[in-house]
C-alpha atoms as one frame of an Amber mdcrd trajectory, in Angstrom:
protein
  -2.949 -19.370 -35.139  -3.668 -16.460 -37.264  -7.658 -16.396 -35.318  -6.469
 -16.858 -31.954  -4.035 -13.759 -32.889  -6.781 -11.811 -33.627  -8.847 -12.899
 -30.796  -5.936 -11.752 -28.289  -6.010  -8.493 -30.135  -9.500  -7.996 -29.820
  -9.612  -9.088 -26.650  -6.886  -6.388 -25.279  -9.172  -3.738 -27.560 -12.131
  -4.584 -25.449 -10.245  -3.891 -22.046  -8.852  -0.975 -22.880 -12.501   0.455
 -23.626 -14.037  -0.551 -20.579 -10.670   0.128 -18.224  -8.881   2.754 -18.005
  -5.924   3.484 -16.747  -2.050   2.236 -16.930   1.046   1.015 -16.170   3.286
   2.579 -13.161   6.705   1.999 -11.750   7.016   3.683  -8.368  10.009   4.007
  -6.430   9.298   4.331  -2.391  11.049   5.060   0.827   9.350   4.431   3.944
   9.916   4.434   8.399   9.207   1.309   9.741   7.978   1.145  13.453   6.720
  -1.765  16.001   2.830  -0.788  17.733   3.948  -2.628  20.467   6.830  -4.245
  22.159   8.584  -7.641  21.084   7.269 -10.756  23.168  10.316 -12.907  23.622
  10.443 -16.638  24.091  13.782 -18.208  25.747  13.913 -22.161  26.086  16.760
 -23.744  27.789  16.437 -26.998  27.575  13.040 -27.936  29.273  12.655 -24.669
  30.774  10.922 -21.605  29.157  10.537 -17.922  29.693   8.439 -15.500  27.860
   9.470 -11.457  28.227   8.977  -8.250  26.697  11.520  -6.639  25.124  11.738
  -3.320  22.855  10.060  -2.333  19.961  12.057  -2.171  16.182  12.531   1.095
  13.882  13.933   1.180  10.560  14.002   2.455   7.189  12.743   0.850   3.849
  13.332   1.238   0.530  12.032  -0.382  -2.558  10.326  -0.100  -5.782   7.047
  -1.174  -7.045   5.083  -2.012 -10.387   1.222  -2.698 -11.164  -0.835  -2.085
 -13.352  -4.352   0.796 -12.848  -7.641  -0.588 -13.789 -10.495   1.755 -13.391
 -14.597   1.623 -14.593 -16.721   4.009 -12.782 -15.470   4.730  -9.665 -14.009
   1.235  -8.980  -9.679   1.111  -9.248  -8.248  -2.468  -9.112  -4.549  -2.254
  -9.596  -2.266  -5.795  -9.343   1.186  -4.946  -7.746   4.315  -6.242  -7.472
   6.618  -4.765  -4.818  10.286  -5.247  -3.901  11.218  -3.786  -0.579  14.703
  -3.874   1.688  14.544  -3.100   5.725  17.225  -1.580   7.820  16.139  -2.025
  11.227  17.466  -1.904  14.843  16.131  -3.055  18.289  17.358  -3.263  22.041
  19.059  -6.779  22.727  21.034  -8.199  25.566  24.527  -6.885  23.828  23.010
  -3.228  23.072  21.341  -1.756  19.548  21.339  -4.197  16.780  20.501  -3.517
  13.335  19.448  -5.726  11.005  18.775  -5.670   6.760  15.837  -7.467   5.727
  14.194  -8.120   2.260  10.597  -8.702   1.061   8.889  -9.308  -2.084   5.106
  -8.938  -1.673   2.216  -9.465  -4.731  -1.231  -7.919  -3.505  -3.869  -6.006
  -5.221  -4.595  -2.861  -4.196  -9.205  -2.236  -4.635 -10.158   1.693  -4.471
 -12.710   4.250  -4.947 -12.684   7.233  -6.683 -13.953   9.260  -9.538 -11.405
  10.569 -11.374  -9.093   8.145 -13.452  -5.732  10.034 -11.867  -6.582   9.708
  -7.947  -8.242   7.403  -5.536  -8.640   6.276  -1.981  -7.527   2.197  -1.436
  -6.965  -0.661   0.545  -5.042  -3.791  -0.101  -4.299  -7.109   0.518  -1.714
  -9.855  -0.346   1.204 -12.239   0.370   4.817 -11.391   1.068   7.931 -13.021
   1.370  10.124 -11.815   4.418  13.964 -12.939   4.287  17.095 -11.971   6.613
  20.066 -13.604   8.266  20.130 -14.014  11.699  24.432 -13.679  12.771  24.065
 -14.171  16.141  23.806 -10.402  16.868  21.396 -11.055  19.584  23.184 -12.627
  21.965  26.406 -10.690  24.221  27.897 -14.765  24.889  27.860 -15.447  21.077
  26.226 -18.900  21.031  23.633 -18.762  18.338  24.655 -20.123  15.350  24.150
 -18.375  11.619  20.907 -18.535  10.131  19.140 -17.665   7.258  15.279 -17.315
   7.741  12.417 -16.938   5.370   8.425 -16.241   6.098   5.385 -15.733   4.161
   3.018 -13.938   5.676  -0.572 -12.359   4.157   0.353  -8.316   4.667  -2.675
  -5.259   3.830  -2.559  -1.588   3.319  -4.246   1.566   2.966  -3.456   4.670
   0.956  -3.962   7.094  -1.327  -2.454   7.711  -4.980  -2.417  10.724  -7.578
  -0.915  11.195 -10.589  -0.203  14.834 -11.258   0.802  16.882 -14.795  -0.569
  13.239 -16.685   2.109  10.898 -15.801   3.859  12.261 -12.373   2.501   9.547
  -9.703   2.651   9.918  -6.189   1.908   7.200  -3.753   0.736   7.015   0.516
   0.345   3.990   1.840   0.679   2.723   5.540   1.059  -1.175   5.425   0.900
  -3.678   8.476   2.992  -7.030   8.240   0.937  -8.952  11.044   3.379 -10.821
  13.481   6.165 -12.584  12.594   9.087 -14.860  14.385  12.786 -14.176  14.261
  13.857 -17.560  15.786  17.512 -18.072  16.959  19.483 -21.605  18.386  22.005
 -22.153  20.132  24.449 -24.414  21.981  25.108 -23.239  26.129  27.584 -25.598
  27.655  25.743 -29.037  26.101  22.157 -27.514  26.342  20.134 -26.070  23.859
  18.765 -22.832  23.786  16.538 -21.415  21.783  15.389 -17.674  21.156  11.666
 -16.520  19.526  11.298 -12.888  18.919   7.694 -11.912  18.041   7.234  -8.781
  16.159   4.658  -6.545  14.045   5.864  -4.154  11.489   4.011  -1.606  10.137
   5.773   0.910   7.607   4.546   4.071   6.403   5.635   4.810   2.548   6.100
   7.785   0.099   6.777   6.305  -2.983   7.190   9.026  -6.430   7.122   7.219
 -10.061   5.932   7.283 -13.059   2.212   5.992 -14.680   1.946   6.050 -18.389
């Protein structure tokens, strides 16, 4: 026990010499926005429809925490990331809003050649969660639902830290399409609702990297 001890120590004394860097906790607020407009799906029964409908806008909030490996010019920093959505959209009833929640793990590979700033793109999988309340529909047939996806989401950006441990955070991230899918009941038939959409959010986020 005692040599595996000292191998863990050892080991963690070797990383820090060839990586620099640290830990960060970054706070973020962000405006979410659709490129395009919703493609709808509506099945009645046998018969189905497919329509456009209007693109989503939002806030988001959230916090994140990772970890800043750098050698050389290469960065490769493992993040975790909490975020929460307020968004609304045009449906048959008028503006809904919505609150959504994701958890995403990615890992974020840039360049640069100072330890404190750097250029980066990312990549990873998220967890996208919200209730569907039948806001969507001006009869009220669709029934409450809770619906979860994972979805592979990337990112670009650009980080500093300023006065040694003052971070500051860009980053414009694209969550590829997803499917808000509502059912229903319309006298004995049922109906079903799929609402395509892309989010992309662009995020400030101000912390703290030791």
């Amino acid at each position: 026990m005692k040599k595996l001890r000292v191998t863990f120590i050892l080991s963690c004394l070797l990383m820090s010499t060839v990586f620099a860097g640290g830990f960060y906790v970054n706070p973020e607020l962000g405006f979410v926005n659709s490129p395009t407009d919703r493609t709808i799906t509506t099945t009645l029964g046998s018969m189905s429809a497919i329509a456009d409908a209007s693109a989503l806008s939002g806030v988001s909030y959230g916090i994140s925490t990772g970890y800043q490996f750098k050698r050389k010019l290469l960065h490769i920093i493992p993040e975790f990331t909490y975020n929460g959505y307020g968004i609304s959209y045009l449906a048959t009833n008028g503006t809904v809003f919505k609150k959504m929640n994701a958890v995403t793990t990615k890992v974020k590979l840039g360049l640069g050649m100072w330890k404190k700033r750097a250029l980066y793109v990312s990549g990873g999988f998220s967890t996208l969660s919200f209730n569907y309340d039948g806001d969507s529909g001006s009869s009220g047939i669709f029934s409450s639902k809770a619906v979860t996806e994972s979805q592979f989401v990337w990112a670009v950006g650009y980080r500093r830290v300023y006065l040694s441990t003052l971070l500051v955070n860009w980053e414009y991230e694209v969550r590829p399409q997803f499917t808000i899918e509502q059912t229903g009941d319309l006298l004995g038939t049922a109906v079903s609702v799929r609402d395509k959409v892309t989010m992309n959010t662009f995020k400030l986020g101000i912390g703290v990297q030791l």
